[in-house]
TIVEX-800612 format. One record per residue (C-alpha): residue number from 1; residue in one letter; x, y, z. Coordinates in steps of 0.001 Angstrom, whole numbers, plus 500000, padded with zeros to 6 digits. Example, Ala and Ser with C-alpha at 12.3 -4.5 7.8 and 13.67 -1.06 7.14 Angstrom:
2
- 1;a;512300;495500;507800
- 2;s;513670;498940;507140
This chain:
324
- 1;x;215722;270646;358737
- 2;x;214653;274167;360542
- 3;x;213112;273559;363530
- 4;x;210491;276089;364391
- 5;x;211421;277737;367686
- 6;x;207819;278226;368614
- 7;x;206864;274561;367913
- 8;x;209325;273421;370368
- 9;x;208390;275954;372632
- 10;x;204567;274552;372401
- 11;x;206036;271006;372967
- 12;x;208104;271900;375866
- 13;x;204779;273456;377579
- 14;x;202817;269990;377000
- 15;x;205267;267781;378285
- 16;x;205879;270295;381855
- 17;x;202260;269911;382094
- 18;x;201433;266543;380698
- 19;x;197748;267913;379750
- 20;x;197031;269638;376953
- 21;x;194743;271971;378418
- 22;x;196875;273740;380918
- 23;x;199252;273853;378297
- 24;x;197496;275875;375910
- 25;x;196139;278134;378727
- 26;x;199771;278704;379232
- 27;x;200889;279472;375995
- 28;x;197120;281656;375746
- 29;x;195765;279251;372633
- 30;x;193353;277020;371792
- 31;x;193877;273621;372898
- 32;x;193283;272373;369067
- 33;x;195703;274964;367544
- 34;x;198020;274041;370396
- 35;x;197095;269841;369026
- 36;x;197625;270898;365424
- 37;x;201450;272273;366333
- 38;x;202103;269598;368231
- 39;x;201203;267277;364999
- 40;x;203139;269305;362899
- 41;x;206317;269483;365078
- 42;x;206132;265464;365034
- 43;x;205698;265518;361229
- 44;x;208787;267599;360405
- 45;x;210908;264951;362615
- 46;x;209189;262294;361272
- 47;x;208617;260489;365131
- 48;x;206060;260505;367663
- 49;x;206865;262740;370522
- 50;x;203790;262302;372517
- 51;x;201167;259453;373352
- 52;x;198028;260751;374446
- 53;x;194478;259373;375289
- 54;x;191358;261103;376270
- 55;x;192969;260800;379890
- 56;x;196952;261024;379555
- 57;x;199848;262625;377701
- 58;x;202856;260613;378384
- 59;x;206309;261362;376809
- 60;x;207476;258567;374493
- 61;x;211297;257564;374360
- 62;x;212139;259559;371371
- 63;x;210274;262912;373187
- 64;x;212260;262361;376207
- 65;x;215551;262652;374082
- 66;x;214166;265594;372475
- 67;x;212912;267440;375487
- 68;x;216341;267207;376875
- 69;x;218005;269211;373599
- 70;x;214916;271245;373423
- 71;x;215109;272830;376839
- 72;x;219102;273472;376014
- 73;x;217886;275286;372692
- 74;x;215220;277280;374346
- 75;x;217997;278681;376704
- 76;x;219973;279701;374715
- 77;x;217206;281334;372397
- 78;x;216162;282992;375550
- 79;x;219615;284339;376420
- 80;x;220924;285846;372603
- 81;x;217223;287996;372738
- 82;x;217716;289078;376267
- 83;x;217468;293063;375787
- 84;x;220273;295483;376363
- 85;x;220814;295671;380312
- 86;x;219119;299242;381373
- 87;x;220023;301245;384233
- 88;x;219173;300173;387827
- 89;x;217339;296981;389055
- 90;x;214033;295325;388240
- 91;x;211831;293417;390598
- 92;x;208073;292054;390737
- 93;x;205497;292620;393342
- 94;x;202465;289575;394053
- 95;x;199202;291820;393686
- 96;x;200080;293738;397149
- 97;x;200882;291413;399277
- 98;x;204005;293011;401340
- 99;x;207038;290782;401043
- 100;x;208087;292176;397728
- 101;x;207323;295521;398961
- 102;x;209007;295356;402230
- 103;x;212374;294481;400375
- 104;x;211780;297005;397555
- 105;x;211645;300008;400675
- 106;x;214556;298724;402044
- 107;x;216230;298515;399068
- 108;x;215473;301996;398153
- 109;x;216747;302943;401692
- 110;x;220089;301322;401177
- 111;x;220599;302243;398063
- 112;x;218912;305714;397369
- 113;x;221049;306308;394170
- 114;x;219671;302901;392076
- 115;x;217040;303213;390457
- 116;x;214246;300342;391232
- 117;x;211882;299688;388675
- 118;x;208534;297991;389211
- 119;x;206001;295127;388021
- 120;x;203124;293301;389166
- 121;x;203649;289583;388141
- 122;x;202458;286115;389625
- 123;x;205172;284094;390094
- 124;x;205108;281927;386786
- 125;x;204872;284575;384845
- 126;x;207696;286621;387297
- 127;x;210117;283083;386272
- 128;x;209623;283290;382647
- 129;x;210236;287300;382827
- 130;x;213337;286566;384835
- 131;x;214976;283989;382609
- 132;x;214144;286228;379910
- 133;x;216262;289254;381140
- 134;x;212807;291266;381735
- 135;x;213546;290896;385765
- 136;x;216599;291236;387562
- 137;x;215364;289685;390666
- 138;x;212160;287829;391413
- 139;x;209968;287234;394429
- 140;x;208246;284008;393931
- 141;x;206805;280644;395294
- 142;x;209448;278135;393581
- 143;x;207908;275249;392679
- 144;x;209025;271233;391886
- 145;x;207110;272030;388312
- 146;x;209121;275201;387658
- 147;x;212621;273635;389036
- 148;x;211708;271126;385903
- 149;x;210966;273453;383390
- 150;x;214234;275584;384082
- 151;x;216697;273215;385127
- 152;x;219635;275821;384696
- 153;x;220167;279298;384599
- 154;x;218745;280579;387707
- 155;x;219660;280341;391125
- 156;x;216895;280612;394084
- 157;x;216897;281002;398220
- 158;x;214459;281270;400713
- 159;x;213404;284529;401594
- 160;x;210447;284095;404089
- 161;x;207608;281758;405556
- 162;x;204602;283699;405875
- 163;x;201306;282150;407455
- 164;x;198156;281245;406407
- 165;x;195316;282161;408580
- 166;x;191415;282449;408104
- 167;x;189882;286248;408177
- 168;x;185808;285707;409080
- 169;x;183131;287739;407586
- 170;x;181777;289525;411001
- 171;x;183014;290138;414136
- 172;x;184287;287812;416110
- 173;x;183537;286256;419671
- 174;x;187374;286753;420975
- 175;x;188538;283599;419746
- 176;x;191843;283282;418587
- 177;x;192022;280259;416778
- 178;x;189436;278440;414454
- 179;x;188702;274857;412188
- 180;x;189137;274810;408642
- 181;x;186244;272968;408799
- 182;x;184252;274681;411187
- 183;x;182608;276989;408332
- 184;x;182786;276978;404458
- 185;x;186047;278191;403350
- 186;x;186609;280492;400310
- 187;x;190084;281170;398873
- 188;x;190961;284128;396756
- 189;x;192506;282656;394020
- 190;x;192095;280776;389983
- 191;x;190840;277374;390057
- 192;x;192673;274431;388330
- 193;x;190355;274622;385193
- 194;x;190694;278140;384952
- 195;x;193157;278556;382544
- 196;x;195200;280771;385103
- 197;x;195384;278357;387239
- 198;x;199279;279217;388979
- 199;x;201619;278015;391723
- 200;x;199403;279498;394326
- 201;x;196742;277779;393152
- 202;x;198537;274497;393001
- 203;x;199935;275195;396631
- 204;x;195767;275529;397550
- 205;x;194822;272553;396049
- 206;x;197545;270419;398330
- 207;x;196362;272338;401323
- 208;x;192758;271080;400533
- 209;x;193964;267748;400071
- 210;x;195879;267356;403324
- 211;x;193237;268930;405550
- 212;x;189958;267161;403313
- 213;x;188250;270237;402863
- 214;x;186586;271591;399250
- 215;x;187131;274965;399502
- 216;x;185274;277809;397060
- 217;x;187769;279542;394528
- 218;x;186684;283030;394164
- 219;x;188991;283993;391298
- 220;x;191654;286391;391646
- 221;x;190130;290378;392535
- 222;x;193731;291779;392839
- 223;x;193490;294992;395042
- 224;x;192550;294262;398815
- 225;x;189959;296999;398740
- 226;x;187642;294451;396080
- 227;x;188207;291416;398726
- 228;x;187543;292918;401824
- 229;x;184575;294478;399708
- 230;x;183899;290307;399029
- 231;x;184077;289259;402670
- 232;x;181721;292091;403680
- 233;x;179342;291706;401355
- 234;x;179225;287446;402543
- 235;x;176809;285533;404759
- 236;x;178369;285530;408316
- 237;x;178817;282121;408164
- 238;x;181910;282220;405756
- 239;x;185593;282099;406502
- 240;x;188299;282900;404287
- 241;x;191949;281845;403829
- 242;x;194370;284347;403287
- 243;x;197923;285221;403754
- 244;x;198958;287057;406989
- 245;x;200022;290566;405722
- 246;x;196606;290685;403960
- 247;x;195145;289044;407135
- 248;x;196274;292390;409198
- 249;x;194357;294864;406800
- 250;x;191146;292723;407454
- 251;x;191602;293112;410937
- 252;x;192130;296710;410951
- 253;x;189009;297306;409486
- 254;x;187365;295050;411813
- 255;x;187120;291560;410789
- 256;x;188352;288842;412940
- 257;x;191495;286644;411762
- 258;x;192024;283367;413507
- 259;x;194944;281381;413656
- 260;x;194226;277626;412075
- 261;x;193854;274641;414452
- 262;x;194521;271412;412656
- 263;x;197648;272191;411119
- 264;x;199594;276266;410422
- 265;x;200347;276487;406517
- 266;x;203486;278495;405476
- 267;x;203492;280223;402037
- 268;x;207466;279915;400488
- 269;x;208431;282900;399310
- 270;x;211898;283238;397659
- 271;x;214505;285314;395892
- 272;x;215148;284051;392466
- 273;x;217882;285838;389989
- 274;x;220335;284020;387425
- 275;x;222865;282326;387740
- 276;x;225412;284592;385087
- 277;x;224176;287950;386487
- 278;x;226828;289390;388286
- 279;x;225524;292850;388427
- 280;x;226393;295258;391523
- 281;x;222937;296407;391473
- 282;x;221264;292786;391331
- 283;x;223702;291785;394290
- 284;x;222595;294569;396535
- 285;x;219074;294128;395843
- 286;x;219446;290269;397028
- 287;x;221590;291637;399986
- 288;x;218997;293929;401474
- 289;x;216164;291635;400981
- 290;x;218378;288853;402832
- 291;x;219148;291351;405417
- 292;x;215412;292499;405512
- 293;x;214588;288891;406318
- 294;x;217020;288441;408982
- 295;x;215326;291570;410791
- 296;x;212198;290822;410911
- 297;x;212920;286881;411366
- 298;x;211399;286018;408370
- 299;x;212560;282259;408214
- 300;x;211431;281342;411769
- 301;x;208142;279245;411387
- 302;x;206048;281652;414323
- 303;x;202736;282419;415072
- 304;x;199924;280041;415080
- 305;x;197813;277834;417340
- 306;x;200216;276045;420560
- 307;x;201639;272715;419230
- 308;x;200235;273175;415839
- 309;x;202430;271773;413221
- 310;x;203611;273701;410562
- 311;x;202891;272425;407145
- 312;x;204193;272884;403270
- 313;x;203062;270478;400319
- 314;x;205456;267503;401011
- 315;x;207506;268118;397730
- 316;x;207852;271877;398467
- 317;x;211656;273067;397220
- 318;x;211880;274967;400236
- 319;x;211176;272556;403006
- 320;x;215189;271970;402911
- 321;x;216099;275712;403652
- 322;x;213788;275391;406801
- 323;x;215651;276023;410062
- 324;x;215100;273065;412041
C-alpha cells in the first residue's frame, strides 16, 4: 500500500487539534473535504483511526499507533524537501512588535558581513517554516500544543518575558495602574472560531479565564498605525490589552497605559532553531539574541503593579526557564 503523504498530513492536523474545524482552518480547507480525506485515509488501512461525535474527536487505539509512525514519516518527508541552504540567516518578525527586531539590529551589528533575511510570520506558521528549512531561527510563543505536534527536531530557549498592560482610549487621570475589569476590554487579536485562531490567541483565552473577564476580539489589523487608529476612533470608556513595546507607541502619542492590578501577564517569547543545524551563521544569530537579552534583562519578570503576581497559563513551556 502507498500511503498518501497529504492524507497523513490531514490526519496528523485532526488528532493535534482533536476538532475538525480548527483542523481544516489549519490546513486552509473545508471541514467536509478535510472529513472526506480523513474517510479515505481510514479506508486504504482498512481501520478506524478516529471516533467522533457531534461534540468529540478522540483517537482510537489503532490511531494512536499510527500517529506515532506518522509524525516519524512526516519528519523525515519534511527534512529530504528541505531546500538547498542559501547564503546568510533567516529569521521571522511578529507583525512589529520589537523583540524580533531588537535581536535582528543587533545581529546585524555583530555581524555586519551576514546577510539577514526577513519574514513576517505568527508563530505557528514561523514553527512549521522552521522545521521545514524555510527559517533558520524563529521568534515564537512555544506552546504545550506545538511541543506535541513536533516532538523532535527542534530545540527552543527562553528569550524574554514581556508584559501585558492595558493602553485606554483618552487621556488619563495620572493613574498608573488599572482593573481588568474596571472597563470593557478589547484585545487585538483572531478569535477561537476564526479560523486563524493562533497561540496568541490561545494564550488570551487562558488570561480571560483566570481573571473571569469576556473580552472583545478585534481581529488582527497588523501595523500599529490601524490600532492606534482603532483605540482613537473608540468610546472613552474602552481599555485595551496589549503588549508593552506596542504599549510605549500608544503612549507617545498620548494615550495612557496602565499597569494591571489583579494579576501582571508575561508574554513567552523564545528562540527556536533545529536541533541538526550546526551552521556558524544560525549560532551567532542565537548568540546575539541571547546576549541582547542579557542586556536589557529580558528574563527578569519587572514592571507592574507592587506585589502583583506575575502570571503565565499554568501549562506554559516556559514557566521552567523562569528565574526564580
Amino acid at each position: 500500500m502507498e500511503l498518501d503523504l497529504r492524507l497523513v498530513r490531514y490526519f496528523v492536523a485532526v488528532a493535534d487539534e482533536l476538532h475538525f474545524g480548527r483542523a481544516a482552518a489549519r490546513l486552509y480547507v473545508s471541514q467536509p473535504a478535510l472529513s472526506k480525506q480523513i474517510r479515505k485515509l481510514e479506508d486504504q488501512l482498512g481501520e478506524t483511526l478516529l471516533v467522533r461525535d457531534s461534540r468529540h474527536v478522540t483517537l482510537t487505539a489503532r490511531g494512536e499507533h499510527f500517529l506515532e509512525h506518522a509524525r516519524r514519516l512526516l519528519a523525515l518527508a519534511d527534512t529530504m524537501s528541505q531546500p538547498a541552504r542559501q547564503e546568510g540567516v533567516s529569521i521571522a518578525h511578529v507583525f512589529e512588535l520589537s523583540t524580533s527586531r531588537l535581536v535582528a539590529d543587533a545581529f546585524s551589528r555583530a555581524e555586519p558581513d551576514i546577510q539577514l533575511r526577513e519574514h513576517a510570520m505568527d508563530s505557528i506558521t514561523q514553527l512549521n517554516a522552521l522545521m521545514q528549512g524555510r527559517l533558520d531561527v524563529a521568534i515564537l510563543r512555544v506552546t504545550p500544543r506545538m511541543r506535541i505536534a513536533h516532538p523532535s527536531g527542534w530545540r527552543h530557549r527562553l528569550l524574554r518575558l514581556e508584559p501585558l498592560v492595558l493602553v485606554g482610549s483618552e487621556a488619563g487621570d495620572g493613574a498608573s495602574t488599572a482593573s481588568f475589569h474596571e472597563r470593557p476590554l478589547s484585545v487585538f487579536a483572531d478569535p477561537p472560531d476564526s479560523g486563524s485562531y493562533n497561540a496568541h490567541g490561545q494564550y488570551l483565552t487562558a488570561l480571560e479565564h483566570r481573571v473571569g473577564v469576556t473580552m472583545r476580539w478585534l481581529g488582527t489589523p497588523g501595523a500599529f498605525s490601524h490600532c492606534v487608529a482603532h483605540v482613537r476612533r473608540a468610546p472613552s470608556s474602552h481599555r485595551y490589552l496589549e503588549f508593552l513595546s506596542y504599549a510605549e507607541k500608544y503612549v507617545e502619542v498620548g494615550l495612557p497605559m496602565f499597569w494591571p492590578e489583579e494579576i501582571q501577564p508575561y508574554y513567552p517569547w523564545s528562540l527556536a532553531w533545529r536541533s541538526d543545524d550546526v551552521a556558524a551563521t544560525t549560532t551567532a544569530l542565537i548568540e546575539a539574541a541571547v546576549g541582547l537579552a542579557e542586556e536589557l534583562d529580558w528574563l527578569t519578570l519587572e514592571g507592574g503593579a507592587p506585589h502583583t503576581p506575575a502570571w503565565m497559563p499554568d501549562d506554559e513551556p516556559a514557566w521552567r526557564d523562569v528565574p526564580r
